[in-house]
N, CA, C and O atoms as a Tinker XYZ file with bonds, in Angstrom:
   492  protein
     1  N     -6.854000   -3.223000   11.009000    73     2
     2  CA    -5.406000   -3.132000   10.867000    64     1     3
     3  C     -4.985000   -1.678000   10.931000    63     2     4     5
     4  O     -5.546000   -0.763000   10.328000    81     3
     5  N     -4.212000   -1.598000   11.518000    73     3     6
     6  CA    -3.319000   -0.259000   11.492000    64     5     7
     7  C     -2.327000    0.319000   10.212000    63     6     8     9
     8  O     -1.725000   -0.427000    9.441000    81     7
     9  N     -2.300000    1.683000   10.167000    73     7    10
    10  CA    -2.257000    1.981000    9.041000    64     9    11
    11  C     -0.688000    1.905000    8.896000    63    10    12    13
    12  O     -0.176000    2.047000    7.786000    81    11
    13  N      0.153000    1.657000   10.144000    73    11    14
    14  CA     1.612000    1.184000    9.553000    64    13    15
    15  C      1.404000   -0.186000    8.728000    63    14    16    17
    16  O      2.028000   -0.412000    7.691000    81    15
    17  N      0.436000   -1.109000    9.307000    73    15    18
    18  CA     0.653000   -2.199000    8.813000    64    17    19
    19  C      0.377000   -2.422000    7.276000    63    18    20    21
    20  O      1.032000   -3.171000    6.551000    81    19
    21  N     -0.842000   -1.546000    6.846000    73    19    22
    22  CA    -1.229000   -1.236000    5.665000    64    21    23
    23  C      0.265000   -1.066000    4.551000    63    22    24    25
    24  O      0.778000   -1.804000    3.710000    81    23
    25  N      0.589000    0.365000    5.113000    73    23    26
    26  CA     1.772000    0.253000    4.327000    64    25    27
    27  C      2.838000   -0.333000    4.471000    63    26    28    29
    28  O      3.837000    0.184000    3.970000    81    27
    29  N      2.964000   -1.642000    5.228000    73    27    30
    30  CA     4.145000   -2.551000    4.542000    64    29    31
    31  C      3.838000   -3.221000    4.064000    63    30    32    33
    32  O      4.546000   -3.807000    3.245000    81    31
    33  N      2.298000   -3.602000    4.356000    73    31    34
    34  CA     1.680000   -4.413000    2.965000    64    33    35
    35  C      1.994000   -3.982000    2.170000    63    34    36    37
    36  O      3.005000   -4.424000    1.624000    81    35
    37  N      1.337000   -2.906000    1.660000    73    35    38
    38  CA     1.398000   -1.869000    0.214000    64    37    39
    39  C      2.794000   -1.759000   -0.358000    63    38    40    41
    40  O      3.155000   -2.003000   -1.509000    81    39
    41  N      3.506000   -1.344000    0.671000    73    39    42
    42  CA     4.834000   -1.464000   -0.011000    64    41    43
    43  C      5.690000   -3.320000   -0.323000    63    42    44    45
    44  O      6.584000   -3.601000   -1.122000    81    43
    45  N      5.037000   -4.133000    0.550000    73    43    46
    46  CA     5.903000   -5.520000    0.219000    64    45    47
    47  C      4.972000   -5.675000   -1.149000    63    46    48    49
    48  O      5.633000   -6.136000   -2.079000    81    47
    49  N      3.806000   -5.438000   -1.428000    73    47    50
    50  CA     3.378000   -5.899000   -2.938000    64    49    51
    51  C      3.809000   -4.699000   -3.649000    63    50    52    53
    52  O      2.976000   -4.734000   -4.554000    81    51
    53  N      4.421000   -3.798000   -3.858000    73    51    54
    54  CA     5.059000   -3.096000   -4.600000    64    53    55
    55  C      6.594000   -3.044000   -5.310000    63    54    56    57
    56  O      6.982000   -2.763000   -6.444000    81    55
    57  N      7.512000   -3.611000   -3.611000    73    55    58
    58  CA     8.352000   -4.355000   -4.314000    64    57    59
    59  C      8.785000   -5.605000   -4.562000    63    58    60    61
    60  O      9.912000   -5.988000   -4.877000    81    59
    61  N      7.878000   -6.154000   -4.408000    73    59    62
    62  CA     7.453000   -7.778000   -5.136000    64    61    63
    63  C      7.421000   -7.148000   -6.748000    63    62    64    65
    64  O      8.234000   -7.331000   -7.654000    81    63
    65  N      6.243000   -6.393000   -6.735000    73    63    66
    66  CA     6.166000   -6.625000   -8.488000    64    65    67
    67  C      7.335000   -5.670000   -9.427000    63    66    68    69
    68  O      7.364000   -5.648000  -10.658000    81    67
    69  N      8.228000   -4.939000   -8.544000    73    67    70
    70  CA     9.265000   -4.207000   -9.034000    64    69    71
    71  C     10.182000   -4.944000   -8.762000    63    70    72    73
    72  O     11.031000   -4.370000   -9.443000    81    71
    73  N     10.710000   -5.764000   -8.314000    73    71    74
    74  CA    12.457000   -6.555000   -8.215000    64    73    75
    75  C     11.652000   -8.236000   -8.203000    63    74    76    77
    76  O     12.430000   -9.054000   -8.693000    81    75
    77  N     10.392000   -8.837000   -7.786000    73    75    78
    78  CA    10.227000  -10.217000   -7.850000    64    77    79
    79  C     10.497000  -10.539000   -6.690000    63    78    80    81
    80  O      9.633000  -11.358000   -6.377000    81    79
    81  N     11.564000  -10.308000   -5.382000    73    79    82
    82  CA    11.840000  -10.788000   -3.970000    64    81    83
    83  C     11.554000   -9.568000   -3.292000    63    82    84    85
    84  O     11.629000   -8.482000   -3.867000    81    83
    85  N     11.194000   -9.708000   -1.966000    73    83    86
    86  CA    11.603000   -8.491000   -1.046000    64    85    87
    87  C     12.679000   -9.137000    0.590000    63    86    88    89
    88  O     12.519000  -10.148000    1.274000    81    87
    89  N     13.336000   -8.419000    0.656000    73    87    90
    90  CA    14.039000   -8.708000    2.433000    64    89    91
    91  C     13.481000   -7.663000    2.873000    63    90    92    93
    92  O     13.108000   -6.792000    2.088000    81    91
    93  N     13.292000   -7.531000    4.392000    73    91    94
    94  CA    13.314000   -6.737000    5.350000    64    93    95
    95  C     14.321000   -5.460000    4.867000    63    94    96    97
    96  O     13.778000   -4.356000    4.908000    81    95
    97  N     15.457000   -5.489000    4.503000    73    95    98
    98  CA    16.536000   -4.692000    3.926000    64    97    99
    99  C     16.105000   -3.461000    3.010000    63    98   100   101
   100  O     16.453000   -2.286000    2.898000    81    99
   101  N     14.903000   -4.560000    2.233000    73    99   102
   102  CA    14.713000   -3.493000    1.103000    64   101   103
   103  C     13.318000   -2.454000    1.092000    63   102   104   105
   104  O     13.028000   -1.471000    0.410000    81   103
   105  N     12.574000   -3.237000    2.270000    73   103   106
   106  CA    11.613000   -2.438000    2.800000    64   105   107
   107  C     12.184000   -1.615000    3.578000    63   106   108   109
   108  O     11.647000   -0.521000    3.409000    81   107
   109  N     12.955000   -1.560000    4.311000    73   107   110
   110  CA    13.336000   -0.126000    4.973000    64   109   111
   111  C     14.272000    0.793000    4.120000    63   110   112   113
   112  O     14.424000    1.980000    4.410000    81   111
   113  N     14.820000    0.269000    3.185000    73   111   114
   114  CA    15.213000    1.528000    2.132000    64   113   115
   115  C     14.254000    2.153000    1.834000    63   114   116   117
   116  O     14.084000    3.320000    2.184000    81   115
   117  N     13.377000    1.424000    1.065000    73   115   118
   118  CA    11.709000    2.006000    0.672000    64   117   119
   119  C     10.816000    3.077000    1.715000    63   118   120   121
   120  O      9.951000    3.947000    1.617000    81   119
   121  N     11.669000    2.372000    2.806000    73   119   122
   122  CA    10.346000    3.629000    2.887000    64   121   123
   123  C     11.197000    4.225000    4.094000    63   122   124   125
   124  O     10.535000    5.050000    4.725000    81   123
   125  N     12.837000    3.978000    4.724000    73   123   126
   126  CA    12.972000    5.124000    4.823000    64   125   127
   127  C     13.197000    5.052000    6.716000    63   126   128   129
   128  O     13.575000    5.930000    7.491000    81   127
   129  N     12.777000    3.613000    6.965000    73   127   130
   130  CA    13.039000    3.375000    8.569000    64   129   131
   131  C     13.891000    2.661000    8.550000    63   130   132   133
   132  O     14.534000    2.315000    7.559000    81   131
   133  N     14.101000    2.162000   10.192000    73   131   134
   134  CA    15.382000    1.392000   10.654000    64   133   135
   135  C     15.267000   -0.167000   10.154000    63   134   136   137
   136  O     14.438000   -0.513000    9.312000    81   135
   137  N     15.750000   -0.634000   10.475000    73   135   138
   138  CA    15.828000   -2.485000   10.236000    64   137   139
   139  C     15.598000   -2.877000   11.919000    63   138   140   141
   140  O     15.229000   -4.016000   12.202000    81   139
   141  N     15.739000   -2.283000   12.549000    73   139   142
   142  CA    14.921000   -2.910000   13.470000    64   141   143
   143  C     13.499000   -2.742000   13.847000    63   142   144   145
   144  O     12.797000   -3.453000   14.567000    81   143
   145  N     13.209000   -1.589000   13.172000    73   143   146
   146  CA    11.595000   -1.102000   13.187000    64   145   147
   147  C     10.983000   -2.251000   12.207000    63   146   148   149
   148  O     10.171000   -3.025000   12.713000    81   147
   149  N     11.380000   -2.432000   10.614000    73   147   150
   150  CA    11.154000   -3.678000    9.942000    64   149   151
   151  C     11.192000   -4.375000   10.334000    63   150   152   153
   152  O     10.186000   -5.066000   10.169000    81   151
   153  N     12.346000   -5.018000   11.289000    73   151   154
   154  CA    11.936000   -6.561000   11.729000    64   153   155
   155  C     10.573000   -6.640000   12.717000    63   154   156   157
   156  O      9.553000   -7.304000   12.536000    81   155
   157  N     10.872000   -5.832000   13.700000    73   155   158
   158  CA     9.477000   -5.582000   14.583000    64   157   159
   159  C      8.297000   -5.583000   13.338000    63   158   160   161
   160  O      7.594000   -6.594000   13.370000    81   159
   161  N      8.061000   -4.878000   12.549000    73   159   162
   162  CA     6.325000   -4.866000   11.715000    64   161   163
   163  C      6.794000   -6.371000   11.444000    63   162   164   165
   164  O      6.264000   -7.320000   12.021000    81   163
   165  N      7.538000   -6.471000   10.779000    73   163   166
   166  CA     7.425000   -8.080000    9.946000    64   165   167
   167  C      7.332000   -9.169000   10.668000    63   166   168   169
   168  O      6.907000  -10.224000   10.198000    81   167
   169  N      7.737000   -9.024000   11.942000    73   167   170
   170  CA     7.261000  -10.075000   12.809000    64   169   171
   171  C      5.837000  -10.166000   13.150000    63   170   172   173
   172  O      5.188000  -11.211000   13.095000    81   171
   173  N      5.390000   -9.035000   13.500000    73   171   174
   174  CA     4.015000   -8.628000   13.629000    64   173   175
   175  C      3.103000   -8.893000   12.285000    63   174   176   177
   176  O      1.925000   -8.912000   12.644000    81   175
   177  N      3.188000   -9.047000   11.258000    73   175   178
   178  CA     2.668000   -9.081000    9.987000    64   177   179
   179  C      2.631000  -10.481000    9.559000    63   178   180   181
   180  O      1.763000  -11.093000    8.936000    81   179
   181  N      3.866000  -10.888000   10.073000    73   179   182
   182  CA     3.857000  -12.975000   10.040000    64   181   183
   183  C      2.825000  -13.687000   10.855000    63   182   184   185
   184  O      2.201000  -14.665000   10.443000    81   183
   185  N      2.649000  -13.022000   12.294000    73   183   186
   186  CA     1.956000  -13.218000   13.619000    64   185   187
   187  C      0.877000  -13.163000   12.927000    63   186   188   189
   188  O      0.219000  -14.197000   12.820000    81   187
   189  N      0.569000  -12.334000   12.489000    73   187   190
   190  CA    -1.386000  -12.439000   11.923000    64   189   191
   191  C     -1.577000  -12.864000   10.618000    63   190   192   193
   192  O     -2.525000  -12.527000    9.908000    81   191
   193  N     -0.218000  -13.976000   10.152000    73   191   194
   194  CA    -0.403000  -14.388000    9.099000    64   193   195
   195  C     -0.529000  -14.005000    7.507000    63   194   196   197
   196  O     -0.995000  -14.679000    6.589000    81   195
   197  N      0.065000  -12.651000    7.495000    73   195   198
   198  CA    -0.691000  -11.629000    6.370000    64   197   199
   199  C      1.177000  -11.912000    5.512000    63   198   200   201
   200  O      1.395000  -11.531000    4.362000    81   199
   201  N      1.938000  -12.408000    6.125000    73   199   202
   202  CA     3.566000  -12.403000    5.287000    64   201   203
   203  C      3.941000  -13.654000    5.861000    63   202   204   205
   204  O      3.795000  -13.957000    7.045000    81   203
   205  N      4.544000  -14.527000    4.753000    73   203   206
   206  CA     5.841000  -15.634000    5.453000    64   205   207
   207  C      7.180000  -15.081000    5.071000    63   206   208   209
   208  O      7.469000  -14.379000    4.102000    81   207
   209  N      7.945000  -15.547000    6.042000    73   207   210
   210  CA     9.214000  -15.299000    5.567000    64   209   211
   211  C     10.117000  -16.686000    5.229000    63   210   212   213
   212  O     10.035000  -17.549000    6.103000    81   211
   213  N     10.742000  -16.920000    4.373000    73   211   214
   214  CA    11.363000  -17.989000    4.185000    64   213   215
   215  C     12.878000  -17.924000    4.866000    63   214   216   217
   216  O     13.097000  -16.781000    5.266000    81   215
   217  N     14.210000  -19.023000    5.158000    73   215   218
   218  CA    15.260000  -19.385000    5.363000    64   217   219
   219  C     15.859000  -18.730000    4.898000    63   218   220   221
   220  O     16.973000  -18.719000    5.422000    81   219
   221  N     15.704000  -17.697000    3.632000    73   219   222
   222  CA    16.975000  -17.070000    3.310000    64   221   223
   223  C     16.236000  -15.383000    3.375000    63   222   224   225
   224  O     16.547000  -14.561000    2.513000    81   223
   225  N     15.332000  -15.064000    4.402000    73   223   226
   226  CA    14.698000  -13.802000    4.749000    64   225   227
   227  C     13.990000  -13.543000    3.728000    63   226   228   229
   228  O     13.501000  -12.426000    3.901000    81   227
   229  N     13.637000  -14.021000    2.655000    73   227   230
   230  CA    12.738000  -13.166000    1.488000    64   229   231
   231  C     11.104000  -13.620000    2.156000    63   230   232   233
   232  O     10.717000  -14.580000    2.822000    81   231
   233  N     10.479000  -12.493000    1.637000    73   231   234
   234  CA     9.212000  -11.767000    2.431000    64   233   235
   235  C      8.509000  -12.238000    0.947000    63   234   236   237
   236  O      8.817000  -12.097000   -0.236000    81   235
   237  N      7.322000  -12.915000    1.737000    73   235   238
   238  CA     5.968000  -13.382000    0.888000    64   237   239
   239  C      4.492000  -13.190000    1.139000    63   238   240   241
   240  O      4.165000  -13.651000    2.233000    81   239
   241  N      3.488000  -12.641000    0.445000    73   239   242
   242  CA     2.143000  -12.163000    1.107000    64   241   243
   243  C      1.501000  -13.582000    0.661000    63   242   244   245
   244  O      1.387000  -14.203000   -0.396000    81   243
   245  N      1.196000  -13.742000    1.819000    73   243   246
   246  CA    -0.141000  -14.773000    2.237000    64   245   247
   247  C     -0.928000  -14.525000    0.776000    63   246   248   249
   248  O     -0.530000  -13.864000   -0.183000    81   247
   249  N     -2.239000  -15.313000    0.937000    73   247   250
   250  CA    -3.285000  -15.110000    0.088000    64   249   251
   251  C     -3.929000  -14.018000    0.706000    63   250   252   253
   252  O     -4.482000  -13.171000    0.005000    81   251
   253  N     -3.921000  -13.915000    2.263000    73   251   254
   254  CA    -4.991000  -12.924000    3.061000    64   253   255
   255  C     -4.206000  -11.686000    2.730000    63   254   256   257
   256  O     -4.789000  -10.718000    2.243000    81   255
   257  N     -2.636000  -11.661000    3.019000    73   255   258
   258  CA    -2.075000  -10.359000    3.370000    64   257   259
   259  C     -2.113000   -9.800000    1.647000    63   258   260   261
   260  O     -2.254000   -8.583000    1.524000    81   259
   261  N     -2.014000  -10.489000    0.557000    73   259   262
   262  CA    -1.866000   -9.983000   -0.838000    64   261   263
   263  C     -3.383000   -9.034000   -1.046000    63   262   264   265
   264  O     -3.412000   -7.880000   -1.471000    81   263
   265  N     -4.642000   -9.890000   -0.611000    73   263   266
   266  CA    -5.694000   -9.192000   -0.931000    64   265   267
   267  C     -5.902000   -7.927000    0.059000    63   266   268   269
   268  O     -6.448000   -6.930000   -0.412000    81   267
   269  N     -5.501000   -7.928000    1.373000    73   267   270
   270  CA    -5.356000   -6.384000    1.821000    64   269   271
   271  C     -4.408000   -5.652000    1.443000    63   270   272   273
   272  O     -4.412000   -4.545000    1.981000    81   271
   273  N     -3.348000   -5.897000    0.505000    73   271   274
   274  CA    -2.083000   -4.798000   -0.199000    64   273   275
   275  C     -2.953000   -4.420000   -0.668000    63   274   276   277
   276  O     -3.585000   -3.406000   -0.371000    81   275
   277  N     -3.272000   -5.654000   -2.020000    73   275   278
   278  CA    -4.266000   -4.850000   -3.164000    64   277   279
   279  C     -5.126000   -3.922000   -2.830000    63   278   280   281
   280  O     -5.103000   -2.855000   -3.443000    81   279
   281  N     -6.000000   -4.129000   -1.854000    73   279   282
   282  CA    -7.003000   -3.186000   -1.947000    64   281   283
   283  C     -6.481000   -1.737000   -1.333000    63   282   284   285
   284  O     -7.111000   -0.702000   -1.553000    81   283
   285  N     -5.183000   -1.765000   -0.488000    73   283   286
   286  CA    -4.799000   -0.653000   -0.275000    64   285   287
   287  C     -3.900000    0.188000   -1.128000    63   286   288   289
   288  O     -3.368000    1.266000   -0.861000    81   287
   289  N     -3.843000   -0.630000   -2.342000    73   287   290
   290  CA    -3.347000   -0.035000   -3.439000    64   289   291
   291  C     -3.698000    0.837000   -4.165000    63   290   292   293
   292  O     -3.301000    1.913000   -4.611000    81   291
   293  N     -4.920000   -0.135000   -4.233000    73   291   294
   294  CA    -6.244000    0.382000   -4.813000    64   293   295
   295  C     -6.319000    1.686000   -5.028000    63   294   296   297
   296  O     -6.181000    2.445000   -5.987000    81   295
   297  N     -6.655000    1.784000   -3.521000    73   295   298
   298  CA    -7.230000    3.006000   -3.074000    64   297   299
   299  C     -6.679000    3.936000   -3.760000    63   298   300   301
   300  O     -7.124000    4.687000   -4.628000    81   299
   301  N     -4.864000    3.723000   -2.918000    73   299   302
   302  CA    -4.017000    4.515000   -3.511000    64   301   303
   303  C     -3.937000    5.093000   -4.756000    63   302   304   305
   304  O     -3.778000    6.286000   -5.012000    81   303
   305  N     -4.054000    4.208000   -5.481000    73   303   306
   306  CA    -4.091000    4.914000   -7.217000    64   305   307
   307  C     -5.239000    5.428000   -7.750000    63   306   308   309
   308  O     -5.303000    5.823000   -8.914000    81   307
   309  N     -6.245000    5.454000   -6.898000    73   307   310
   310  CA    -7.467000    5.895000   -7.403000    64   309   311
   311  C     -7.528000    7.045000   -6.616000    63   310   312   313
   312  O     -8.080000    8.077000   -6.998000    81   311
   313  N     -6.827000    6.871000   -5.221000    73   311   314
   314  CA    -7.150000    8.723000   -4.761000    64   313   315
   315  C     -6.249000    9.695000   -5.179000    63   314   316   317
   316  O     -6.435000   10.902000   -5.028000    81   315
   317  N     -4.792000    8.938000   -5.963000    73   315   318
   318  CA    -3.695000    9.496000   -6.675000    64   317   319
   319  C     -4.601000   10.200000   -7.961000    63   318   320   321
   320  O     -4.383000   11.404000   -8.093000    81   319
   321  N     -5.192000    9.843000   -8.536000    73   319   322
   322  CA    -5.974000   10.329000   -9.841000    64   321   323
   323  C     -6.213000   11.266000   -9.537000    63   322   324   325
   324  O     -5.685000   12.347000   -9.796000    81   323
   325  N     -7.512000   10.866000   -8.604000    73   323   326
   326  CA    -8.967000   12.059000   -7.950000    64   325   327
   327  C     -8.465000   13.095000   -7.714000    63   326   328   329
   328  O     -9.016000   14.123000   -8.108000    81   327
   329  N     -7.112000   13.148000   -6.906000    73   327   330
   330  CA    -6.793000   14.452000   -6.498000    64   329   331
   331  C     -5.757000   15.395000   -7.464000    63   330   332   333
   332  O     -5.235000   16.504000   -7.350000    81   331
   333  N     -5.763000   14.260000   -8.527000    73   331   334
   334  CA    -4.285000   15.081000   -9.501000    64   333   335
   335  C     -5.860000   15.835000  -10.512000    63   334   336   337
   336  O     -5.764000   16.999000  -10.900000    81   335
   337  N     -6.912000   15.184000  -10.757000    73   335   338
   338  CA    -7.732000   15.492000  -11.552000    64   337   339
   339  C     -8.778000   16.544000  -11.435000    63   338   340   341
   340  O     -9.268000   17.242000  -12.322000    81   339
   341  N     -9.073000   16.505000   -9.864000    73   339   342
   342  CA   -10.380000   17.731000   -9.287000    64   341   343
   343  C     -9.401000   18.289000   -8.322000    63   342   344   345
   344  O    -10.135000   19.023000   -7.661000    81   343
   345  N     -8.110000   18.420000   -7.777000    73   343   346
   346  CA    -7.805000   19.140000   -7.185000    64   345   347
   347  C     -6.653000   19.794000   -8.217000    63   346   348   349
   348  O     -6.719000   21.023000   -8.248000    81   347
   349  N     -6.069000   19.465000   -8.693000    73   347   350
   350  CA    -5.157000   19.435000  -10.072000    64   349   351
   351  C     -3.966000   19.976000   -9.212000    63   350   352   353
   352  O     -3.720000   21.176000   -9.325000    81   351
   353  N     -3.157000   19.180000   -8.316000    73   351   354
   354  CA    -2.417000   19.090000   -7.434000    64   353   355
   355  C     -0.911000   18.309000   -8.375000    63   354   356   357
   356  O     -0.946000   17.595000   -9.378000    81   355
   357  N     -0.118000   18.627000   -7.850000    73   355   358
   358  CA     0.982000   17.712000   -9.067000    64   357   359
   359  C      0.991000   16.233000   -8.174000    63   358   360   361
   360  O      0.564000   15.996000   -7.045000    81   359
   361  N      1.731000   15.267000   -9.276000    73   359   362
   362  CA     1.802000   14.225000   -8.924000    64   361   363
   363  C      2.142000   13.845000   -7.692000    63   362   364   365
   364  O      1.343000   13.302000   -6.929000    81   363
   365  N      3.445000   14.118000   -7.380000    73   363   366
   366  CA     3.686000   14.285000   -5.610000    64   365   367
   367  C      2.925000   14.192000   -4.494000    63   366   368   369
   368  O      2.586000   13.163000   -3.911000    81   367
   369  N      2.651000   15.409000   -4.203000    73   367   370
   370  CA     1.276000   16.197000   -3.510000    64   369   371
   371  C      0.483000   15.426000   -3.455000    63   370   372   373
   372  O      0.138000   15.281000   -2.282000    81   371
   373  N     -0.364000   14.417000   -4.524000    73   371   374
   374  CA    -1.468000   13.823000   -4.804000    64   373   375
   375  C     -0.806000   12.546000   -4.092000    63   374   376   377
   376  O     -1.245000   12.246000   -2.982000    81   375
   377  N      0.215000   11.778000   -4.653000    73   375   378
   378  CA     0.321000   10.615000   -3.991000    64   377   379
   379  C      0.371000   10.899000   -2.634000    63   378   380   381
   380  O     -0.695000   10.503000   -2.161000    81   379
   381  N      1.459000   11.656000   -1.280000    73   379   382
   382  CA     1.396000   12.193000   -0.041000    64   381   383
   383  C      0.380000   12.246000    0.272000    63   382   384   385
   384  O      0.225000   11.650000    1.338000    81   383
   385  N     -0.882000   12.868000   -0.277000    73   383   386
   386  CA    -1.596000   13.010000    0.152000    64   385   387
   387  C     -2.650000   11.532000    0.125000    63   386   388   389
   388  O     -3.356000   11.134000    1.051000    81   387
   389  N     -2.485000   10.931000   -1.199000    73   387   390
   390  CA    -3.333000    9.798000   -0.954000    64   389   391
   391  C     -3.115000    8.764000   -0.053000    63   390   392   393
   392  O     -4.009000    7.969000    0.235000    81   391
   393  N     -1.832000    8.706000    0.482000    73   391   394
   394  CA    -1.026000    8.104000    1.164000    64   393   395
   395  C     -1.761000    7.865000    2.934000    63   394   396   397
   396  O     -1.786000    6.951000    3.758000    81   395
   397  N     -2.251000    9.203000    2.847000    73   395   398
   398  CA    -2.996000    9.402000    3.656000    64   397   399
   399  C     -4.272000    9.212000    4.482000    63   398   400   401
   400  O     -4.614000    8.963000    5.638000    81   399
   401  N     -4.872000    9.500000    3.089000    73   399   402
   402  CA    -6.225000    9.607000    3.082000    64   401   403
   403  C     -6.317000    7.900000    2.904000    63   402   404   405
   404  O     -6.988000    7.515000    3.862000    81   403
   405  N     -5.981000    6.918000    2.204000    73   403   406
   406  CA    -6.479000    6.133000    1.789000    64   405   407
   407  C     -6.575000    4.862000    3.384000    63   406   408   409
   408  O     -7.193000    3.823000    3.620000    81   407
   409  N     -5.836000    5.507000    3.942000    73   407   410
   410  CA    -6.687000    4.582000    5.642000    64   409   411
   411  C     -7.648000    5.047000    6.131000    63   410   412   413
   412  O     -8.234000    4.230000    6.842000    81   411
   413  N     -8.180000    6.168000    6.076000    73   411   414
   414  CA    -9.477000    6.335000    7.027000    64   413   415
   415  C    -10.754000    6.651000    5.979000    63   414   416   417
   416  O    -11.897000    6.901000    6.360000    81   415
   417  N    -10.316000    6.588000    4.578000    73   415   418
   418  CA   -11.876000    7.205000    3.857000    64   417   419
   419  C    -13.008000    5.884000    4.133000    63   418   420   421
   420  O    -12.606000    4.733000    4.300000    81   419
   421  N    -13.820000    6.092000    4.141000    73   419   422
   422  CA   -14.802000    5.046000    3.935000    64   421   423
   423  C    -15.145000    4.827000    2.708000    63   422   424   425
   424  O    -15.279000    5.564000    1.732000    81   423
   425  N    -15.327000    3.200000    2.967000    73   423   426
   426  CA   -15.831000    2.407000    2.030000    64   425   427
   427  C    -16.921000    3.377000    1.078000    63   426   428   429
   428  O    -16.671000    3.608000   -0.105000    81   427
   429  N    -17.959000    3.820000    1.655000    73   427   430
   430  CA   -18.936000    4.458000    0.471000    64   429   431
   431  C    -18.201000    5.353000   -0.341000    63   430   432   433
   432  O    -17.810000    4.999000   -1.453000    81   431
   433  N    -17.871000    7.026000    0.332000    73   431   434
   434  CA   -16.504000    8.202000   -0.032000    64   433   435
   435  C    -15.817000    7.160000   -1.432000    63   434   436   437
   436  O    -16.146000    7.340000   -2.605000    81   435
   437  N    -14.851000    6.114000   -0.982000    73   435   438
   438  CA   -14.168000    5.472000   -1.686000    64   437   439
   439  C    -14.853000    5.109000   -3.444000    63   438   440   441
   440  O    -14.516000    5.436000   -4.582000    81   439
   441  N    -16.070000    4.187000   -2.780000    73   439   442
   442  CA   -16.563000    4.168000   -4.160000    64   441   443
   443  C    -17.437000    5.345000   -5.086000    63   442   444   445
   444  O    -17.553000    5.414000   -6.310000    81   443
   445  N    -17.821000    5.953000   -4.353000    73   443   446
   446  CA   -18.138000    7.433000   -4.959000    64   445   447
   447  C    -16.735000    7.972000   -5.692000    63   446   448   449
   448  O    -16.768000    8.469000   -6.818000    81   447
   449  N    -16.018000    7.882000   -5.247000    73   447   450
   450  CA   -14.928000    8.395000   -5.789000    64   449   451
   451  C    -14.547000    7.552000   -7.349000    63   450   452   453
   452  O    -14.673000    8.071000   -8.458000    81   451
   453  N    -14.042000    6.093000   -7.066000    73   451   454
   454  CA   -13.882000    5.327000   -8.421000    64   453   455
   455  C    -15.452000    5.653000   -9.225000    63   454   456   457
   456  O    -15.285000    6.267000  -10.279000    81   455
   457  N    -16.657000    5.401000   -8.959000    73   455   458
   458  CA   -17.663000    5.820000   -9.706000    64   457   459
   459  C    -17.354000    7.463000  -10.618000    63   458   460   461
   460  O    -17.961000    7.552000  -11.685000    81   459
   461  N    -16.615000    8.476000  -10.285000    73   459   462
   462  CA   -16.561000    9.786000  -10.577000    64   461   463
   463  C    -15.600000    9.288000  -11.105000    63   462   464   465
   464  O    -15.356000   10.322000  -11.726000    81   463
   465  N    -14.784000    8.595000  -11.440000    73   463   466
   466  CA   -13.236000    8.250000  -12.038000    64   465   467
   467  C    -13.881000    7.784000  -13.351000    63   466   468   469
   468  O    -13.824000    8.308000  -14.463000    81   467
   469  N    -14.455000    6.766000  -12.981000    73   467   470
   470  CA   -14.963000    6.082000  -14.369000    64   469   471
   471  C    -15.913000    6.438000  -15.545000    63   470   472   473
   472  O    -16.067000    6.120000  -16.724000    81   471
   473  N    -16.647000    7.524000  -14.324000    73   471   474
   474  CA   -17.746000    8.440000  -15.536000    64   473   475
   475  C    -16.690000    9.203000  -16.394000    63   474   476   477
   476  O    -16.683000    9.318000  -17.619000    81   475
   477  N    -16.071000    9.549000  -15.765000    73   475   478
   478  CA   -14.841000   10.676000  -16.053000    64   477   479
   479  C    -14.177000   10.051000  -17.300000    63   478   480   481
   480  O    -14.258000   10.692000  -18.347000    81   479
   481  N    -13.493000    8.800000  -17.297000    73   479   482
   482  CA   -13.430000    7.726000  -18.459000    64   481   483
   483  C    -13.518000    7.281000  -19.190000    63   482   484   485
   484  O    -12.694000    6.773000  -19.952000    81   483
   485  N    -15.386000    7.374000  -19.186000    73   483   486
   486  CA   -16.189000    6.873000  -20.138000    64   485   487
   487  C    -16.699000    8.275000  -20.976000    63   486   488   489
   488  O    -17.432000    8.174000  -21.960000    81   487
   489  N    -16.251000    9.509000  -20.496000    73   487   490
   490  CA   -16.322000   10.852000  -21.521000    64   489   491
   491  C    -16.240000   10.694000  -22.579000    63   490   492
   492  O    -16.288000   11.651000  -23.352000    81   491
């Protein structure tokens, strides 16, 4: 998956668990594009099954599309830490940047990373 698609995952399970519904409407406030660029991903995101949309436009993650938000959430908040903690970057900075990073790190990188989180934790 491509990393636009990632983040409308990421962002439709974000504002799912902040307002309970999402429209197309409120994903492009969020993050800041057109409503016709949204309808284009969200059509594309229905197509591979990862969102339904219901009769009155509210946006729903599949079982498939919920477990790839999550894990790109994941990431997110765990490379949000890493970098506020060993780079000691302010909050901002750290999210932008995890924002980033969290499509191309690899799987191993990744868990090396939560492993250093959790030792870190268990201090």
């Amino acid at each position: 998956m491509y990393e636009s698609g990632e983040n409308y995952l990421e962002t439709i399970l974000i504002l799912t668990k902040r307002n309970g519904t999402v429209r197309s409407v409120d994903i492009a406030r969020e993050l800041g594009f057109s409503k016709p660029s949204v309808s284009r991903a969200v059509g594309i995101l229905k197509e591979e099954g990862l969102i339904v949309v219901d009769d009155s436009g509210h946006i729903q993650l599949t079982s498939k599309g919920k477990e790839k938000a999550e894990s790109v959430y994941d990431r997110h908040k765990h490379l949000t830490s890493f970098l506020m903690e060993t780079a000691g970057v302010s909050h901002e900075r750290a999210e932008e940047d995890a924002c980033r990073i969290e499509h191309i790190i690899s799987e191993e990188t990744y868990q090396g990373i939560k492993r250093f989180l959790s030792l870190r934790e268990n201090m």
